[in-house]
C-alpha positions as CSV (number, residue, x, y, z in Angstrom):
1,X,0.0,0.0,0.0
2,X,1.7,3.4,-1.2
3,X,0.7,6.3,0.9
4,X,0.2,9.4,0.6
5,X,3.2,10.9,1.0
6,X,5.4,7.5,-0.5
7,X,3.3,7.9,-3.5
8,X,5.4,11.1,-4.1
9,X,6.6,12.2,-7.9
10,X,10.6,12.0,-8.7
11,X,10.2,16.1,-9.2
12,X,8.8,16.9,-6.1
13,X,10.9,14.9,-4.1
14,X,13.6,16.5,-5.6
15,X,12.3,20.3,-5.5
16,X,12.1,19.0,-1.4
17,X,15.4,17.6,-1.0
18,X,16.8,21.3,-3.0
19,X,14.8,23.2,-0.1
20,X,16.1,21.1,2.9
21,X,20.1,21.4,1.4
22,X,19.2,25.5,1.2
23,X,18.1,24.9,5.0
24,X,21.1,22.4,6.0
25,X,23.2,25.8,6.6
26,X,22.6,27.2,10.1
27,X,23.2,31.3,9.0
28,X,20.4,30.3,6.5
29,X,18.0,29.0,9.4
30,X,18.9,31.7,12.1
31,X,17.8,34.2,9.6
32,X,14.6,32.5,8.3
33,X,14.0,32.5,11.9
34,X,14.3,36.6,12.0
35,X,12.5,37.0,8.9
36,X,9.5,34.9,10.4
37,X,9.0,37.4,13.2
38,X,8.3,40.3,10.5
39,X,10.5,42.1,7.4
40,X,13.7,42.9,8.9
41,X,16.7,45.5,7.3
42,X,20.0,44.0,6.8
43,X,21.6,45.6,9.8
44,X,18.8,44.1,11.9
45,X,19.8,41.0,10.4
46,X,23.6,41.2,10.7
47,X,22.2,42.1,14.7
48,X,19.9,39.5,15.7
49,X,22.1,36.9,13.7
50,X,25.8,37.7,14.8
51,X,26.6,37.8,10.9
52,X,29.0,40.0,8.8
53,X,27.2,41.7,6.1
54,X,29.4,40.6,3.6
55,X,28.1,36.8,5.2
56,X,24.6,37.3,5.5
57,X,24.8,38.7,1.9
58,X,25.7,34.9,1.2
59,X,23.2,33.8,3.0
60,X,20.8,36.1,1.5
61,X,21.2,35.2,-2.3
62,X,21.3,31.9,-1.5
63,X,17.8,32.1,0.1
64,X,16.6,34.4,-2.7
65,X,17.9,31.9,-5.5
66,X,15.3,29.3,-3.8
67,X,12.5,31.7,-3.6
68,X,12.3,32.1,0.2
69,X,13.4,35.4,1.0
70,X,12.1,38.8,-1.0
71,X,13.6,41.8,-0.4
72,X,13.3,45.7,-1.3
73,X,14.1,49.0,-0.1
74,X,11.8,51.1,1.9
75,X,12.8,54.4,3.3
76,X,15.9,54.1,2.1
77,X,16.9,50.8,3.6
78,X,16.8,47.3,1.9
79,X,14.5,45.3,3.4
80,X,13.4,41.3,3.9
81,X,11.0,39.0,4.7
82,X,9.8,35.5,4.2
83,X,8.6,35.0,0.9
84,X,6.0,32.6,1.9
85,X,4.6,32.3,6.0
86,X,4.8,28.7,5.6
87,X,8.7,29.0,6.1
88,X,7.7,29.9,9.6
89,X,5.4,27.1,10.3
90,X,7.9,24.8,8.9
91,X,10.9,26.3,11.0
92,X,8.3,25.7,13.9
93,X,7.8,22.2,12.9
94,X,11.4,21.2,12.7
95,X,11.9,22.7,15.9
96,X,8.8,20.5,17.1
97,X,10.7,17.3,15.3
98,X,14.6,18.1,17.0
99,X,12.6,18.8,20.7
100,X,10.9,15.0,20.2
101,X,13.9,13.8,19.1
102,X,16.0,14.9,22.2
103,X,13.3,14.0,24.3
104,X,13.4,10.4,23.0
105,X,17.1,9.9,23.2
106,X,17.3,11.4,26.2
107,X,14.8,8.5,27.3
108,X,12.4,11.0,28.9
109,X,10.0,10.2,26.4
110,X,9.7,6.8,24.1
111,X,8.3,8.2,20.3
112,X,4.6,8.5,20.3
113,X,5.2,6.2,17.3
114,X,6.4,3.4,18.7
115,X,4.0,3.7,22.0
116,X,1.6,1.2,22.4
117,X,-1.1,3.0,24.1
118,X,-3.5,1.4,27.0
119,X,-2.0,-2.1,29.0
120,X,-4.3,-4.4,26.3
121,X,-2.9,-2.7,23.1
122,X,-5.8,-1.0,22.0
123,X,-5.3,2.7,21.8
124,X,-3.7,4.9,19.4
125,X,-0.1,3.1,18.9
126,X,0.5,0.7,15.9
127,X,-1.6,-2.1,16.0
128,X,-4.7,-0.2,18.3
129,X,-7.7,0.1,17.2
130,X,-7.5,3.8,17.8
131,X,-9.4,3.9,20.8
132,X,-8.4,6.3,23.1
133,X,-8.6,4.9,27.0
134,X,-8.5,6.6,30.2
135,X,-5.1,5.5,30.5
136,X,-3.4,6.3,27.0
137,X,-5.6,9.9,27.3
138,X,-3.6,10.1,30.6
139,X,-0.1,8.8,28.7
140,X,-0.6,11.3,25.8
141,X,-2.0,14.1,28.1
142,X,2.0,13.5,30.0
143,X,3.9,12.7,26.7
144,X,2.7,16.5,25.3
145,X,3.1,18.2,28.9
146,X,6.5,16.9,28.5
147,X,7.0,18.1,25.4
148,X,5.6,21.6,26.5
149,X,8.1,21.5,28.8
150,X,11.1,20.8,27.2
151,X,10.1,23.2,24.4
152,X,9.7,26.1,27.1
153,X,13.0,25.5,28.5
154,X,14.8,25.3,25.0
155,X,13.3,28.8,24.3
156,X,14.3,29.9,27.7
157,X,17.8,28.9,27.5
158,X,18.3,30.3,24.0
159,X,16.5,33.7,25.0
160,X,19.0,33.8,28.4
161,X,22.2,32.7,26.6
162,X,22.0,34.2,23.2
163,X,22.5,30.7,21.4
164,X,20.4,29.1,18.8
165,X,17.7,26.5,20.0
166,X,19.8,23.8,18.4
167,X,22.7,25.2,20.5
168,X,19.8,25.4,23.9
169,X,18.7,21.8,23.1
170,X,22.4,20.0,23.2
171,X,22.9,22.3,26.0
172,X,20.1,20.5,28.5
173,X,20.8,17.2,26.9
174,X,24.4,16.9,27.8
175,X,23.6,18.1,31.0
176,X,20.5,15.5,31.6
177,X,23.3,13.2,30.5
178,X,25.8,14.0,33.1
179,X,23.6,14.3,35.7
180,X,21.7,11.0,34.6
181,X,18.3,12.9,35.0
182,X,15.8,12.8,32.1
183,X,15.8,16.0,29.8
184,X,12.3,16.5,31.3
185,X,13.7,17.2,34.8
186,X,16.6,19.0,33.3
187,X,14.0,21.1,31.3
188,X,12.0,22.1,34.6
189,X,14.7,23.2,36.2
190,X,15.7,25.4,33.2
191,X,12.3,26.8,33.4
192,X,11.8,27.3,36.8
193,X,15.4,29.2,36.8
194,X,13.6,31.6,34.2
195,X,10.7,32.2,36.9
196,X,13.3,33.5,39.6
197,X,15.4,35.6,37.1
């Protein structure tokens, strides 16, 4: 059975694979992540990013070569922003994916995929019947407060140290890692650190 998304035509897959290689560079992201906050002036950029102009001029072509970025001057500056908002949501999402992924090899969550949900395997894992108990309502109800959690922390971290979220998220893992707590404990007491700031 071909799904949806396997069923997908050589030239798409392609045109997707040339959009995540414009995205594999870092500079590239941090500024997509500007741009999705509003239009933004290339010193605001160079800024909020830590680039050189003559870097984030790179960066720039590169992302308007693929159709991403527009920019044009206004009062007398050259300005930018995301040529489509669904760069935002998909920044959002990846961010959503790497959080997940931490969380999971950090063991302070197993991936909702592999879950089986309620003790007699009906639920909403693989295999359920897609019933939702008491019990896997209570699971999933933890699994996305956990989630929450870490997310919160990641952004708190990043917005208190200046690094990216990528930079945030490695951050709390190695320290869950070296204090053999879970990144969810880790990510509380980020957040609770935040509340006495």
């Amino acid at each position: 059975m071909v799904t949806e998304r396997g069923g997908l035509g050589e030239r798409v897959a392609a045109g997707e694979a040339e959009l995540f290689k414009v995205l594999a560079h870092p500079a590239r992201v941090r500024v997509l992540a500007m741009l999705a906050s509003g239009p933004a002036s290339v010193a605001e950029l160079c800024s909020a990013t830590g680039l050189k102009a003559s870097h984030l001029a790179g960066q720039l072509a590169q992302l308007r070569a693929q159709h991403l970025v527009t920019g044009r001057r206004a009062h007398g500056r050259l300005q930018y922003w995301l040529a489509y908002p669904e760069i935002a949501d998909l920044l959002a999402v990846a961010e959503s994916v790497l959080s997940a992924r931490a969380a999971a090899d950090a063991g302070g969550l197993a991936g909702l995929g592999a879950t089986r949900w309620g003790s007699d395997g009906a639920g909403l894992g693989p295999g359920g019947g897609g019933t939702l108990t008491d019990e896997s309502a209570a699971e999933l109800a933890e699994s996305l407060g956990r989630r929450a959690l870490i997310t919160d922390a990641v952004r708190s971290v990043s917005a208190r140290t200046g690094r990216s979220s990528e930079q945030a998220l490695a951050g709390l893992l190695t320290e869950a890692r070296e204090r053999s707590l879970t990144l969810a404990e880790v990510s509380s007491e980020a957040v609770a650190e935040r509340g006495t700031e």
